[in-house]
N, C-alpha and C positions, 0 to 999 in steps of 0.2 A: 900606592893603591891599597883601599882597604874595601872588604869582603862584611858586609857588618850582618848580625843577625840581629832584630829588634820586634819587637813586638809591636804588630801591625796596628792597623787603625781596627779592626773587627778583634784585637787581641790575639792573634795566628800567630806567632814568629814568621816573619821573613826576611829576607834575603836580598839586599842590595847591594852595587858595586860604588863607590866613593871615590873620592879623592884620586879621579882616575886619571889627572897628568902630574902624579905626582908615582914617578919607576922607579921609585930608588928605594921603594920599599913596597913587602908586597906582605899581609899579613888579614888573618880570621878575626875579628874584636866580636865578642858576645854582649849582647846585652844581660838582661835580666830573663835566662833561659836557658833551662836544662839540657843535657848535653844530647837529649834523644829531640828536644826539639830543635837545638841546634840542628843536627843533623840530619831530621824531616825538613828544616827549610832549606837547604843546601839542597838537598835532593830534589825538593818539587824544584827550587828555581833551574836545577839541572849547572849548578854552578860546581858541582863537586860532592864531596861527603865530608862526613867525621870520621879522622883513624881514631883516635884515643883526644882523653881532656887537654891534648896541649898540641895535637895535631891533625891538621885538615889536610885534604887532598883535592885540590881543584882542578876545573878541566880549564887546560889550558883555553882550547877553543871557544869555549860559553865563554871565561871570562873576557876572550879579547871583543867579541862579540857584544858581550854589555858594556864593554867600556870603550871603546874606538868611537863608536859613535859620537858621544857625548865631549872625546877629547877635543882640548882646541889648543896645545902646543902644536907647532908644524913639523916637530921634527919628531912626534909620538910615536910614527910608526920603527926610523932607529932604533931609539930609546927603549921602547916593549923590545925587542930584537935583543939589545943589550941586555936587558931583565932575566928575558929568556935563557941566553946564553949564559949568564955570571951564574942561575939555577942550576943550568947541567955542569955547569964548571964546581959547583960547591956539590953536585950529588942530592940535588932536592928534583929533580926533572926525572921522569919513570923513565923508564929505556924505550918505548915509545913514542917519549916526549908529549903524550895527550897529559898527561898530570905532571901536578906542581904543588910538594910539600908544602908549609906554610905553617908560621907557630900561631896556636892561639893565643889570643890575651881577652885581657876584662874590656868592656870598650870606654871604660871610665879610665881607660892608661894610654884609648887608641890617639 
């Protein structure tokens, strides 16, 4: 699953969820956008923030939210479950479990 930041049709940066039956990976890709607009569109879609240039913080719940719907593997809801847990197993899941670390990358490498 990828989180992409892209400059909109009106040219706004925003914030979509992708590749959403796809748990085996779970990552930020930027487009062509600064890192304070990165993290204005993260924030308006209410998908998370920017910690720093190579790390996001998403909210677990928005993201399952924009991406459940759209899935169509049958066993998506396990598999997010698995995602979830292999997160707090590596130490990337907040101690209340509403966030989830995540590396940024360019989206020319997503």
């Amino acid at each position: 699953m990828i989180v992409e930041i892209v400059t909109g049709s009106d040219e706004r940066p925003e914030a979509r969820v992708v590749d959403v039956d796809d748990l085996a990976r779970l990552h930020l890709a930027l487009g062509v956008v600064t890192d304070e607009e990165a993290g204005q569109a993260l924030e308006r879609a209410g998908l998370g923030r920017l910690q720093d240039a190579d790390t996001a913080v998403l909210d677990v719940a928005a993201l399952r939210a924009a991406a459940e719907p759209r899935a169509t593997a049958s066993d998506w809801v396990s598999r997010w479950d698995a995602m979830i847990a292999s997160a707090r197993a590596q130490g990337w899941l907040s101690a209340d479990g509403a966030g989830v670390q995540v590396h940024v990358e360019s989206a020319a490498g997503a």
